[in-house]
Each structure stands twice: as C-alpha cells, then as structure tokens.
Backbone as JSON, one array per atom type, in Angstrom:
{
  "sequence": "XXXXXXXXXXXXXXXXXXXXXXXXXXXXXXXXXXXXXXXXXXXXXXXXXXXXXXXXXXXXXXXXXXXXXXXXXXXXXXXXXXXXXXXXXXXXXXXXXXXXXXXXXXXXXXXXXXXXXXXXXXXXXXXXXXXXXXXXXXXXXXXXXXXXXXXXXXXXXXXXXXXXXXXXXXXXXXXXXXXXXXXXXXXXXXXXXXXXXXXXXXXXXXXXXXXXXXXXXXXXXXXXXXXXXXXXXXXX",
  "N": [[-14.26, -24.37, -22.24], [-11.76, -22.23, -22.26], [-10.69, -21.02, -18.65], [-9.61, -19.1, -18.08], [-10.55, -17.13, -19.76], [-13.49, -17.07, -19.16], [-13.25, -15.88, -17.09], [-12.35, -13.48, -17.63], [-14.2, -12.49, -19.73], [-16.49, -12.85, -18.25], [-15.97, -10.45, -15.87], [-15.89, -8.62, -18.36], [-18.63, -8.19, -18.67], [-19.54, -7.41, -16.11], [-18.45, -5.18, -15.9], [-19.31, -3.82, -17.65], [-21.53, -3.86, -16.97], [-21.7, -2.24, -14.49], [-21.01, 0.37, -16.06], [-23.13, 0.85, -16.99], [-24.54, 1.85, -14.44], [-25.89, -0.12, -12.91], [-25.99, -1.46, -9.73], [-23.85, -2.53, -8.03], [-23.95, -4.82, -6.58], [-25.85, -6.72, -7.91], [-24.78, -6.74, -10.42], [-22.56, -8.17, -9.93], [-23.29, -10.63, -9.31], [-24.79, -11.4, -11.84], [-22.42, -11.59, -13.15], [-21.3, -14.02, -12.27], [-23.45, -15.77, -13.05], [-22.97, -15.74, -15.13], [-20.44, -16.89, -15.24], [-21.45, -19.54, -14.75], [-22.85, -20.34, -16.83], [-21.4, -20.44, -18.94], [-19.57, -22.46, -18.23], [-20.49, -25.03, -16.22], [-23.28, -25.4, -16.8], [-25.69, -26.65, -15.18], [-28.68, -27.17, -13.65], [-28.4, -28.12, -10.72], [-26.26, -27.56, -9.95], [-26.65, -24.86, -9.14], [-28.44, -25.0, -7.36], [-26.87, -26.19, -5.31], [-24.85, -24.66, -4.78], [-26.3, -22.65, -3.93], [-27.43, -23.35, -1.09], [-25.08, -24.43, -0.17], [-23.69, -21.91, 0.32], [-25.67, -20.64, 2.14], [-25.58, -22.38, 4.29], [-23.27, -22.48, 5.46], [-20.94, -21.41, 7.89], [-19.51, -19.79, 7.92], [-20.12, -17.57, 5.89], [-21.93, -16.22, 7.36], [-20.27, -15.19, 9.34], [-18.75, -13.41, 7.87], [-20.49, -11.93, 7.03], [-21.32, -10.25, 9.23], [-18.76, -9.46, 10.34], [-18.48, -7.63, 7.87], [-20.75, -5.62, 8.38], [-19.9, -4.48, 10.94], [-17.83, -3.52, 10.32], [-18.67, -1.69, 8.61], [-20.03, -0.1, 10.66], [-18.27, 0.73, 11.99], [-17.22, 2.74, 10.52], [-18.99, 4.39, 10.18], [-19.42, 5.6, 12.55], [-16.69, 6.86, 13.25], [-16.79, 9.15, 11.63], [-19.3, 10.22, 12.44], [-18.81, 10.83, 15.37], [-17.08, 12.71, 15.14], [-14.67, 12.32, 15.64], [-12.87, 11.82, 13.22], [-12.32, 14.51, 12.15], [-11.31, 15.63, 14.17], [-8.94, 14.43, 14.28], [-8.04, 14.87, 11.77], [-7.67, 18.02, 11.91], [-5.98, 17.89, 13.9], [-3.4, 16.77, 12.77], [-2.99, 18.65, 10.77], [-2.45, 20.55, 11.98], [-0.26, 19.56, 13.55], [2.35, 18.91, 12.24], [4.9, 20.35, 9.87], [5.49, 20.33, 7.27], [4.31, 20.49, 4.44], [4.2, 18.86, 2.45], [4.08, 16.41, 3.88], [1.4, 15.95, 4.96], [0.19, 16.05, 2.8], [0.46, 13.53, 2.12], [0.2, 11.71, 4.2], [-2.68, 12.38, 4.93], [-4.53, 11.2, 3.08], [-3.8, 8.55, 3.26], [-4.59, 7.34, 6.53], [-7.23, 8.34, 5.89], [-7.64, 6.35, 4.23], [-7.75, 4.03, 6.04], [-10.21, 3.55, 7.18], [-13.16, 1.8, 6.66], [-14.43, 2.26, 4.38], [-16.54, 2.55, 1.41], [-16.5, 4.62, -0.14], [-14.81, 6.09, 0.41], [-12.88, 7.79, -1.3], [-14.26, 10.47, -1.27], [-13.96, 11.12, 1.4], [-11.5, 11.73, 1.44], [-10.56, 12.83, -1.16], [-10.6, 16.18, -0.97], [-9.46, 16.7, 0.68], [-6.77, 16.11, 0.13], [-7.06, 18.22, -2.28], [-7.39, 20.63, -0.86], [-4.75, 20.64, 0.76], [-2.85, 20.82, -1.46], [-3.71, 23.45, -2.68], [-1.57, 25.48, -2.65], [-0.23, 24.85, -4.79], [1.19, 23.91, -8.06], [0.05, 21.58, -8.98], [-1.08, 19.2, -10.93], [-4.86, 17.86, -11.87], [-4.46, 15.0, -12.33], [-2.28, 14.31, -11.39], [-3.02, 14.99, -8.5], [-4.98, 13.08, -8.13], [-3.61, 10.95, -8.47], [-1.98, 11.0, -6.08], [-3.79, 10.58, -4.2], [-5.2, 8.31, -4.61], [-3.08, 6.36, -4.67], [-1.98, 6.32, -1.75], [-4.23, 6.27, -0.2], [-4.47, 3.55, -0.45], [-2.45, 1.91, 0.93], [-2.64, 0.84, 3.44], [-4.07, -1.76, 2.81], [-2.52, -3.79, 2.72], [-2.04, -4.05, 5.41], [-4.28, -3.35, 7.06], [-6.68, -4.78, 9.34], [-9.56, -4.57, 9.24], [-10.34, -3.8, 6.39], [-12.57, -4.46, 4.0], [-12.78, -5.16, 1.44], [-10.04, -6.85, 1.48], [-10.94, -9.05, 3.15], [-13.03, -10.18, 2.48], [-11.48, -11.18, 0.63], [-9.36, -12.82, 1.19], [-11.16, -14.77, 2.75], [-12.83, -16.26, 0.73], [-10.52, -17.3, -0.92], [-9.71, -19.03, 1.67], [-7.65, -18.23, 3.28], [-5.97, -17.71, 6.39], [-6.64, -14.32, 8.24], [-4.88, -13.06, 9.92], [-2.43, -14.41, 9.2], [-2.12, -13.76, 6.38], [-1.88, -10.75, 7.23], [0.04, -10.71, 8.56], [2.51, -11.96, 6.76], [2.28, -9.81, 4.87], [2.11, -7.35, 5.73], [4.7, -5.47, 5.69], [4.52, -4.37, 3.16], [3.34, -2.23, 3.1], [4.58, -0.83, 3.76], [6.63, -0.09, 2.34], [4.82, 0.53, 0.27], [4.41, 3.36, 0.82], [6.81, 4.3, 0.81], [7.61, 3.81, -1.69], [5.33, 5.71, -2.88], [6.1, 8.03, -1.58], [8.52, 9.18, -2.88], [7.9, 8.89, -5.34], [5.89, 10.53, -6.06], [5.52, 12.46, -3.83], [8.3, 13.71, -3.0], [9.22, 14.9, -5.46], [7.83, 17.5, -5.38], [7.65, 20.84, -5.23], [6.73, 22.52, -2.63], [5.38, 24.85, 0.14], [6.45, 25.49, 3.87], [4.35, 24.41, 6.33], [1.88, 26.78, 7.44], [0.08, 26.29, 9.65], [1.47, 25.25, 11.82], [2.33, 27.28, 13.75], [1.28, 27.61, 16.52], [0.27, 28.36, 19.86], [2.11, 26.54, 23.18], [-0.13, 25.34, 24.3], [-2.47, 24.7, 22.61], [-0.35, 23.16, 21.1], [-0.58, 20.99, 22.56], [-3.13, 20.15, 22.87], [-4.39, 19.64, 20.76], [-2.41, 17.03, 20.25], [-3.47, 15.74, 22.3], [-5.61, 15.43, 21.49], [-5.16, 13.95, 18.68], [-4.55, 11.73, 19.84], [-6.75, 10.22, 21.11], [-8.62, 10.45, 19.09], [-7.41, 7.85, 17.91], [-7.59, 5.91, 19.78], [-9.11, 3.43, 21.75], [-11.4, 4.5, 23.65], [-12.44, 6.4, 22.41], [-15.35, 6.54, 21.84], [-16.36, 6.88, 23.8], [-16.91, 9.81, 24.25], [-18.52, 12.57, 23.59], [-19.81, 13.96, 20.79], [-18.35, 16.01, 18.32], [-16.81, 16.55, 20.42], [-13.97, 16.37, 19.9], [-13.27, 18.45, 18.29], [-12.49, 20.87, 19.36], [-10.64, 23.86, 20.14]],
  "CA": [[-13.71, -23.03, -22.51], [-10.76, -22.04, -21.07], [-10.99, -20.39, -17.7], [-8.73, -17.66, -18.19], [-11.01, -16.25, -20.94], [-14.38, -17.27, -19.09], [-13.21, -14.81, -15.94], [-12.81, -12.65, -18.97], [-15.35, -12.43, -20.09], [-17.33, -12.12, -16.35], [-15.4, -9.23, -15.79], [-16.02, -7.42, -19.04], [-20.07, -8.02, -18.37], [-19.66, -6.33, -14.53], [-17.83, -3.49, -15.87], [-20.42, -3.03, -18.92], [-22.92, -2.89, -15.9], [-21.14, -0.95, -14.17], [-20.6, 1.68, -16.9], [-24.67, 1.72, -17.38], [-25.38, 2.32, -13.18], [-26.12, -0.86, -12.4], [-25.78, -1.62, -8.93], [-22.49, -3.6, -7.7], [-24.23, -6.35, -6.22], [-26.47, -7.32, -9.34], [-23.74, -6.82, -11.23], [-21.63, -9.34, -9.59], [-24.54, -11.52, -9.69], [-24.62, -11.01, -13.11], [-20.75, -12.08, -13.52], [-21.14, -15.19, -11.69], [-24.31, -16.47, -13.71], [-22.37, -15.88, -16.82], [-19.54, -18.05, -15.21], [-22.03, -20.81, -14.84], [-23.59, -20.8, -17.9], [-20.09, -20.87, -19.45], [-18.65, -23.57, -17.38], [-21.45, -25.77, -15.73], [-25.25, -25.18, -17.1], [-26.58, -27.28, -14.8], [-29.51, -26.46, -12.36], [-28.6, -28.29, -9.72], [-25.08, -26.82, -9.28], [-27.02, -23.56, -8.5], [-29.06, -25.38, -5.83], [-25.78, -26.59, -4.56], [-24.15, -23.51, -4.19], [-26.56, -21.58, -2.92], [-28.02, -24.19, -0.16], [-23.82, -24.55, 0.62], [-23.87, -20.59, 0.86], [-26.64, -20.23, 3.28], [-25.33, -23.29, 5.7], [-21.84, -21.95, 5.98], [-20.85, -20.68, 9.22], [-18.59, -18.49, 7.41], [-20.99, -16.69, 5.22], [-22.5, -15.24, 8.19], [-19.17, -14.18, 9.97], [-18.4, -12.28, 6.45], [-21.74, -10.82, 6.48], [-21.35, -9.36, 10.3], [-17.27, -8.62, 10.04], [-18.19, -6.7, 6.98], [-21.69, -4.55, 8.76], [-19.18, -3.96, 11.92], [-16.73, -2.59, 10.14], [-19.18, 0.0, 8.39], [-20.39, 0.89, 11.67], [-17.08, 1.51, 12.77], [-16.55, 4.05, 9.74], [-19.99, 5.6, 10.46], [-18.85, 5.69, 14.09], [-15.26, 7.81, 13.58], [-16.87, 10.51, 10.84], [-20.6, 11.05, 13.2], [-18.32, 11.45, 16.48], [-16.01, 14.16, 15.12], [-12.92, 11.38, 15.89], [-11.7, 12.38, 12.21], [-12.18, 15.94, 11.68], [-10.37, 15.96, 15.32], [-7.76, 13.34, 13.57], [-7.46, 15.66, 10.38], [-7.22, 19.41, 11.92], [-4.52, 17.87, 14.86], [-2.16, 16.4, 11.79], [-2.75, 19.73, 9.83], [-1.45, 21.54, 12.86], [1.3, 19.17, 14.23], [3.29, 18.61, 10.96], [5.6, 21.18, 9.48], [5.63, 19.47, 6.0], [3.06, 20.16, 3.55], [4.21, 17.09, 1.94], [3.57, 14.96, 4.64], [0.15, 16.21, 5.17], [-0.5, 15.79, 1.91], [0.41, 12.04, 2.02], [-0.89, 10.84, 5.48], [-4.3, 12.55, 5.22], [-5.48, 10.05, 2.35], [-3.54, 7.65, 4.54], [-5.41, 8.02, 7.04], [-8.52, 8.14, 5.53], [-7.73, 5.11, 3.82], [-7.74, 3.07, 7.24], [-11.51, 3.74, 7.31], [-13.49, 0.95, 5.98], [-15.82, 2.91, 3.56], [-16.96, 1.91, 0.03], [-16.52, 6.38, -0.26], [-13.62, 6.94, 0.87], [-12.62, 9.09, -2.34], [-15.3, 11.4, -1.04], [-13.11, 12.32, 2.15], [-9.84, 12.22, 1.15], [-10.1, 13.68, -2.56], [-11.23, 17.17, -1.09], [-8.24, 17.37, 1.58], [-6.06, 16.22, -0.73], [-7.33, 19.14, -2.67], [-6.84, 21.66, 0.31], [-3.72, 20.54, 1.0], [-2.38, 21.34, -2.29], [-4.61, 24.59, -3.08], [-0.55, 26.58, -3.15], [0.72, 24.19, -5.69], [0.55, 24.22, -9.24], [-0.26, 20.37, -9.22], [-2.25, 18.63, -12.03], [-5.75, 17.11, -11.14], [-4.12, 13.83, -12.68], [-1.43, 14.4, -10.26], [-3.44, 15.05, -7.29], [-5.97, 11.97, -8.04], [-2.72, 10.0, -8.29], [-1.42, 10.96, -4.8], [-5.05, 10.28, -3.11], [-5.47, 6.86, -5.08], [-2.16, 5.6, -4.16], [-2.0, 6.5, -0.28], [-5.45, 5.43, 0.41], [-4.97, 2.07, -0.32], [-1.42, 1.5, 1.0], [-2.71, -0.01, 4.74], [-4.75, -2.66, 2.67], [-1.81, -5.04, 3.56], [-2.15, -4.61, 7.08], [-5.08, -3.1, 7.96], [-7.69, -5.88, 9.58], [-10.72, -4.1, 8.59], [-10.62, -3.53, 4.98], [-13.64, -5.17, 3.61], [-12.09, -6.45, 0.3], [-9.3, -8.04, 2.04], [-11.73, -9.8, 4.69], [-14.1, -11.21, 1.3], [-10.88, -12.3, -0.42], [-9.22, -13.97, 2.27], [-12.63, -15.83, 3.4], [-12.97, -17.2, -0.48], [-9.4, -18.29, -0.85], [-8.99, -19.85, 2.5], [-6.39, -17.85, 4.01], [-6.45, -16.85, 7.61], [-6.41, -12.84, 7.97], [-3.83, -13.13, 10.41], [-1.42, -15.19, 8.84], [-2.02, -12.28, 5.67], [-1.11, -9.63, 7.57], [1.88, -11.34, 9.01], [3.3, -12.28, 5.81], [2.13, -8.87, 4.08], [2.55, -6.2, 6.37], [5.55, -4.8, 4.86], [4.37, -3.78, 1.82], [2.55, -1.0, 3.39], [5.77, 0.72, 4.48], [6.99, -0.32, 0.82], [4.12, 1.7, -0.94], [4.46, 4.36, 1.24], [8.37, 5.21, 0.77], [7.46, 4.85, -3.46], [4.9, 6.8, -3.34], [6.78, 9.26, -1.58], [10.01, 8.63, -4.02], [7.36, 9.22, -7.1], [4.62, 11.26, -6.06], [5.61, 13.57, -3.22], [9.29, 13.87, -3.15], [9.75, 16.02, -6.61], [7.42, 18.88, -5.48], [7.98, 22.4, -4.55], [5.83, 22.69, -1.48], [5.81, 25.93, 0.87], [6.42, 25.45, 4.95], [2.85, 24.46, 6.9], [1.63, 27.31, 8.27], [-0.67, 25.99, 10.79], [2.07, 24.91, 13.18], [2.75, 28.69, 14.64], [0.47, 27.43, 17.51], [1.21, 28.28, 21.42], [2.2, 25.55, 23.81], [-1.54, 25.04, 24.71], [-2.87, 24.47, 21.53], [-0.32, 21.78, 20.41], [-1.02, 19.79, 23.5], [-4.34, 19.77, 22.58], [-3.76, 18.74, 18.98], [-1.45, 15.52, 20.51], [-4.93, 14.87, 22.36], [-7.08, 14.47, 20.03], [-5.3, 12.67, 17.7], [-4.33, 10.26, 20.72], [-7.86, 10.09, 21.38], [-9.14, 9.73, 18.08], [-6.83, 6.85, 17.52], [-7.74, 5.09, 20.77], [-10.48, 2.7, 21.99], [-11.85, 4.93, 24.0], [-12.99, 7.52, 21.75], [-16.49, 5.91, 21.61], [-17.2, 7.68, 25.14], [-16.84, 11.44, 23.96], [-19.51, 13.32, 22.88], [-19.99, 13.93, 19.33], [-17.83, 16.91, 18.56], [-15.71, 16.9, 21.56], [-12.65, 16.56, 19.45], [-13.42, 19.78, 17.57], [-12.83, 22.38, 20.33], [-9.02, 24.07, 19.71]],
  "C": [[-12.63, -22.71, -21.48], [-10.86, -21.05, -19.98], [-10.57, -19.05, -17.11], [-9.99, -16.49, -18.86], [-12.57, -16.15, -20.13], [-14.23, -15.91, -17.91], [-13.19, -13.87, -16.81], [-13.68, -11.88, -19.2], [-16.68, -12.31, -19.23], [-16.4, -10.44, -16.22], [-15.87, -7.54, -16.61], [-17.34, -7.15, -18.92], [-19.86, -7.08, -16.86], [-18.83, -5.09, -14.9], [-18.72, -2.71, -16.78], [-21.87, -2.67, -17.82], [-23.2, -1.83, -15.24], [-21.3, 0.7, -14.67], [-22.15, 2.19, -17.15], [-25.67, 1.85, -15.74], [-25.93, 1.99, -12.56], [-25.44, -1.33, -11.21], [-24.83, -2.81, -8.64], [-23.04, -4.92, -7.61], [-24.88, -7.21, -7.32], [-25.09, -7.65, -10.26], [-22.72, -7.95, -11.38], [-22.15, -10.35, -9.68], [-24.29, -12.17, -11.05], [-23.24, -12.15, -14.08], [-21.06, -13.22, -13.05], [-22.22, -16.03, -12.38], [-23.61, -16.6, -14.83], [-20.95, -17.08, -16.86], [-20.2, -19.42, -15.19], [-22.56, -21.27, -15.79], [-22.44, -20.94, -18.95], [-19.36, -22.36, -19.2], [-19.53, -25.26, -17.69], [-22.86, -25.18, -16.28], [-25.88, -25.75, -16.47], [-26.94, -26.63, -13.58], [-28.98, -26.98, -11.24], [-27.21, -28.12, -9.1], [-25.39, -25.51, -8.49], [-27.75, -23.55, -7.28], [-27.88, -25.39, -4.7], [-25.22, -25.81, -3.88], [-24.66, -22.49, -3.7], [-27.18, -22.0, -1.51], [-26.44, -24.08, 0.46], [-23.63, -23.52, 1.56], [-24.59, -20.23, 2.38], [-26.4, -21.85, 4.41], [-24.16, -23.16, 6.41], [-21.71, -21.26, 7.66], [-20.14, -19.05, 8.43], [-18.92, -17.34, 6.63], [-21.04, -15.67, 6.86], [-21.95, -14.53, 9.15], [-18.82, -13.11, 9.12], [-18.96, -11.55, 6.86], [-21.39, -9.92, 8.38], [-20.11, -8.55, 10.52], [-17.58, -7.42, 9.37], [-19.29, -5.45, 7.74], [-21.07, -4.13, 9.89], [-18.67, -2.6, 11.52], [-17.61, -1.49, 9.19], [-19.69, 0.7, 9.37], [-19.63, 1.34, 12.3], [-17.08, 2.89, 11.84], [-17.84, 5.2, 9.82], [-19.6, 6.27, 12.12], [-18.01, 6.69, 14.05], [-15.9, 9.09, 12.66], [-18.09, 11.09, 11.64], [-19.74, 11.56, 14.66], [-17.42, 12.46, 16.62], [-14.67, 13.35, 14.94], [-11.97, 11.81, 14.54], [-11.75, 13.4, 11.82], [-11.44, 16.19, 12.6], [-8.96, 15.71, 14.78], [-6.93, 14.5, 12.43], [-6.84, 17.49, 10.89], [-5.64, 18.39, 12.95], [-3.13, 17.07, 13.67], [-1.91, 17.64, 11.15], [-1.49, 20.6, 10.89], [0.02, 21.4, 13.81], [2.83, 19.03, 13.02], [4.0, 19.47, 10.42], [5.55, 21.22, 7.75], [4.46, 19.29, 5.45], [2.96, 18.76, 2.98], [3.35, 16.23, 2.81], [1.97, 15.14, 5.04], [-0.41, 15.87, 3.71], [-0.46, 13.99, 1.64], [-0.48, 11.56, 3.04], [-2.05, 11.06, 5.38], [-4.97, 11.85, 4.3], [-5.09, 9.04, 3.14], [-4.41, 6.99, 5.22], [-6.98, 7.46, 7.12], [-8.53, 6.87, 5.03], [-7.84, 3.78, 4.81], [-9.55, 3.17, 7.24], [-11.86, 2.94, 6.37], [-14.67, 1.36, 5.14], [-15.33, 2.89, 2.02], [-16.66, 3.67, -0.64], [-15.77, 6.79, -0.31], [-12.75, 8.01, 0.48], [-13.26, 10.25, -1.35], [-14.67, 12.27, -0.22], [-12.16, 12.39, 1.93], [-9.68, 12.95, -0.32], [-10.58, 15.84, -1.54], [-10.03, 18.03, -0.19], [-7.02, 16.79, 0.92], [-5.6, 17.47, -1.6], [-6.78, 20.09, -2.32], [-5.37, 21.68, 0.11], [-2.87, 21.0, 0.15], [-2.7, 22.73, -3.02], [-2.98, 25.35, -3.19], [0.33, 25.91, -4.13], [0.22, 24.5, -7.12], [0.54, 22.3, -9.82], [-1.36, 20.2, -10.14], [-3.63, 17.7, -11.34], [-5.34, 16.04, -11.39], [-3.15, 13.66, -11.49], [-2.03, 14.32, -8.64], [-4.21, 13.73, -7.01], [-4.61, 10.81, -7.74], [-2.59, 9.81, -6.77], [-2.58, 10.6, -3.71], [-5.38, 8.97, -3.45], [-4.52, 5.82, -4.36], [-1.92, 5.36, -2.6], [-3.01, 5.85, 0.22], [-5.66, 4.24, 0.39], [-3.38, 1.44, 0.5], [-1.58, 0.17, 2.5], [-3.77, -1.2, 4.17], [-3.79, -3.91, 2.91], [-1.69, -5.38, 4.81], [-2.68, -4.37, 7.86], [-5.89, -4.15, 8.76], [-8.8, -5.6, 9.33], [-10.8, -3.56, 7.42], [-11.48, -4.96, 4.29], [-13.4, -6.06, 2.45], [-11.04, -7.46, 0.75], [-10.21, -9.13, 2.98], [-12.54, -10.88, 3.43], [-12.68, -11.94, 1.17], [-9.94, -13.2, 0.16], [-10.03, -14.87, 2.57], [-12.55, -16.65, 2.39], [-11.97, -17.6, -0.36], [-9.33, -19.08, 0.42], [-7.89, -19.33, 3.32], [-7.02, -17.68, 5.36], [-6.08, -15.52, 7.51], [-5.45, -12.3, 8.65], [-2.4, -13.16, 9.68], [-1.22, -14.0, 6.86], [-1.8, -11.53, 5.81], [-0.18, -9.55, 7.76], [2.7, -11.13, 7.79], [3.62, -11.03, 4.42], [2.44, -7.2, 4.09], [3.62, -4.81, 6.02], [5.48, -4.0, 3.83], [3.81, -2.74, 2.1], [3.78, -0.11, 3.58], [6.36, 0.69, 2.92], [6.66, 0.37, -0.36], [4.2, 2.89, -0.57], [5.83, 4.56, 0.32], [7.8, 4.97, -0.71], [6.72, 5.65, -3.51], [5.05, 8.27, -2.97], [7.97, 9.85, -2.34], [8.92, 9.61, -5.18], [6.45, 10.35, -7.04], [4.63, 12.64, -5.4], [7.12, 14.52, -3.43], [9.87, 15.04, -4.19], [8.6, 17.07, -6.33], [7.92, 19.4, -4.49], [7.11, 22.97, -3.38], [6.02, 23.92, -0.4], [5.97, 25.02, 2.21], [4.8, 25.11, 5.42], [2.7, 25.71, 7.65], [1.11, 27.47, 9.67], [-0.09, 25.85, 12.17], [2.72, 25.77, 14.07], [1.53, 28.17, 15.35], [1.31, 27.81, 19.0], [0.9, 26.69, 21.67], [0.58, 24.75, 24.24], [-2.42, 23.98, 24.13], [-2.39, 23.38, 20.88], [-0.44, 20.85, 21.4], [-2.42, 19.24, 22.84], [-4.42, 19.05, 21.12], [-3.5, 17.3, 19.24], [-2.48, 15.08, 21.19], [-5.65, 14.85, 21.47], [-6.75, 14.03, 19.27], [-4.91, 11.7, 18.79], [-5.32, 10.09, 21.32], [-8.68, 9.6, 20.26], [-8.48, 7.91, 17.52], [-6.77, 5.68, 18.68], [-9.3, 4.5, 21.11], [-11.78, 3.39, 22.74], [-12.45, 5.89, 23.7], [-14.41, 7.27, 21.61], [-17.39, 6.9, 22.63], [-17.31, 8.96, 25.19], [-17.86, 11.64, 23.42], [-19.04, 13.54, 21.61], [-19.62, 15.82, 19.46], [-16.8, 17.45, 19.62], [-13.7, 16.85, 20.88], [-12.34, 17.73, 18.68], [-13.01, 20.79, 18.34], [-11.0, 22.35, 20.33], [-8.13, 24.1, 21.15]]
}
C-alpha cells in the first residue's frame, strides 16, 4: 500500500479519536498500530521496536528534555514571572497593536500543551475597544503563539521531531531562526497592521513606576528569576 495513503489513513484514525475524547497518547498509539498492520503485520517487528525504544539512550533524553521543560512552564506561571512579564509590557508599550501581538508571543515561548488558555483571554483584553471578530482575534493568538517555534529550544514538538528525524536542535535553529522574524512582520502585514486601534492607556505612569515595569520584565526574562519569591514581580 502506498505510504502516502497509509499515513493517511493513521492520521484520519487519531483525529476520529480525537474528535470522541480520546486521550492523545492512546490515540497516537492507535495511529501507529494501524501503520503496522498496514505495512508490516508481523509480531516480531513490534518486539523489535519496542525492545529498540526502551534501549535507546535517546528515548530517555526526550523523555527528561520534554518533563524539564514542563517544569519550566509550571515554574514562570506559579512564581508570578509572567503576570510580572504581562502587566510590565501592558504598561511599557504605547501601541495597542503591539501588545496585542507580543502578548501571545510571549506566551507562546512557554512550553505548555495550554497555552491557548493564557494567551486567548489577553488577547481578548487587549482588544475589548475594538470591534474585532472572534475569528479574527483566534487568528491573531494562533498565529503569534507559534511564531518562536523556529527558534525557540524548548518547544516540545520541535525537540520530538528533531529526535525522530535525526537532526541536531542546534543545527535547526541555526538554519531556521529567521522565519520567526518572517512570521512575525506577516502577521503584522495581515493581521495587525489594518486595524483601528486607540493609544495604550496604561503608559501615563510616573518615572518610578516605569522603572519598575523595565524590572520585572528584566527579571522575568532572566535566569535568576527562580530566587524571588512567588509574587514578587506583582508589586507596582
């Protein structure tokens, strides 16, 4: 069977699982038995590949890369680091626009399977004086949030699909990097660019206040943010 049609046909089974609430990982499961029983039927390919699986070195760098990097993203939303991150952009920026782009941004650097969750809602905000369409708004939070998947190093799908092909994650960023500044300027061209947006209000702050702002996002965005108390980026 040709192999075009057999991925196919895996695909359309993990999305029919999908659609009835079946859990990702089964699911994928799921897809990959159906490629074998398509392909290869034989038992002892399944020994093969799962005895290969579990001797790999590389399996078990996946598997810790990938539980890091969710404890990093539980890490920046329990310590305050991005509600600090999100009010000091609201209040340094002038440009609704640009608040409305960077803060899925942003959020999209965070390695979470959720990430809709925080950026659709300040997306939301951000636009609450527009007369934007929810199709419109889902657009501008879909597109932004994924734009640093060319050059973030912790995005979890890039880290799997590098590992399977063989690439190094390096030598992917190197060669890919670009495209992040690439999706940005279209989706500011297509998405932001043609609206009518008022002035930010937020940025009538005294001198005090935007210092403090320029700390905490140069705190949230530094290594050292680990050593702050939980909430210490919250205080104006």
């Amino acid at each position: 069977m040709n192999i075009f049609l057999v991925i196919a046909l895996a695909m359309l089974l993990i999305i029919i699982l999908l659609r009835r609430h079946i859990p990702i990982g089964p699911a994928i499961l799921a897809g990959g038995l159906l490629i074998w029983a398509l392909v290869a039927p034989q038992f002892h390919y399944l020994v093969s590949a799962f005895t290969t699986t579990l001797t790999m070195q590389r399996t078990y760098d996946l598997i810790l890369a990938l539980y890091f990097v969710m404890c990093l993203e539980i890490e920046l939303r329990t310590s305050g680091a991005l509600d600090g991150m999100i009010r000091a952009l609201q209040r340094l920026f002038a440009s609704e626009k640009f608040t409305l782009a960077i803060m899925p941004a942003f959020l999209g650097l965070l390695p979470s399977l959720g990430g809709a969750r925080f950026s659709a809602p300040i997306v939301e905000a951000a636009s609450r004086n527009t007369d934007l369409t929810k199709e419109h708004k889902a657009a501008i939070n879909f597109w932004f949030r994924h734009i640093f998947e060319f050059s973030s190093p912790i995005i979890p799908g890039m880290i799997m699909a590098c590992s399977i092909a063989g690439v190094a994650f390096s030598d992917f960023i190197a060669h890919l990097c670009w495209l992040t500044l690439l999706a940005f300027a279209l989706g500011w061209l297509v998405l932001i660019r043609p609206l009518d947006m008022p002035a930010n209000s937020n940025v009538d702050v005294d001198p005090a206040e935007r210092r403090q702002d320029i700390m905490n996002l140069v705190l949230s965005l530094s290594p050292g943010r680990n050593q702050l108390p939980a909430g210490s980026f919250l205080r104006p």
